[in-house]
C-alpha positions, 0 to 999 in steps of 0.5 A, a space after each residue: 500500500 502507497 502512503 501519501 508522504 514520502 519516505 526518507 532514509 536516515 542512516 545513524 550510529 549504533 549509540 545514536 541509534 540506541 539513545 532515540 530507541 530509548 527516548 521512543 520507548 520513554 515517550 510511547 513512541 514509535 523510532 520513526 515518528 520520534 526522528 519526524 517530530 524531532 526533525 521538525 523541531 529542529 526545521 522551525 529552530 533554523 527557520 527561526 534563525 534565518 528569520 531573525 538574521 534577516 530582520 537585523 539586517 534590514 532593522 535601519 537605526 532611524 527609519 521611519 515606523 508605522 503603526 499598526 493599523 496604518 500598515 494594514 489600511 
């Protein structure tokens, strides 16, 4: 049977390997769907970044602000 989300093979170390089947077991989960959630996490974590690097360099000492409710007029 074909899932609609594609799979991707992730290869680790045996002690890395051994530390995510125990953090799995802690939390009731299955290995895979652990490496999925932490995936994410760490996706938003760098999104983050990359978007906070981008607001300091476009952040100009004196420029003009607008309120709120005039930006969105």
């Amino acid at each position: 049977m074909a899932t609609k989300n594609p799979r991707i093979n992730v290869t680790f170390e045996e002690g890395t390997a051994g530390f995510l089947s125990i953090l799995a077991r802690r939390e009731n989960k299955s290995v895979s769907s652990l490496v999925r959630e932490l995936t994410l996490e760490a996706l938003e974590l760098r999104e983050d970044l990359y978007l906070s690097k981008i607001a300091e360099e476009i952040d100009v000492k004196g420029s003009k602000t607008y309120l709120h409710e005039d930006a969105w007029k």
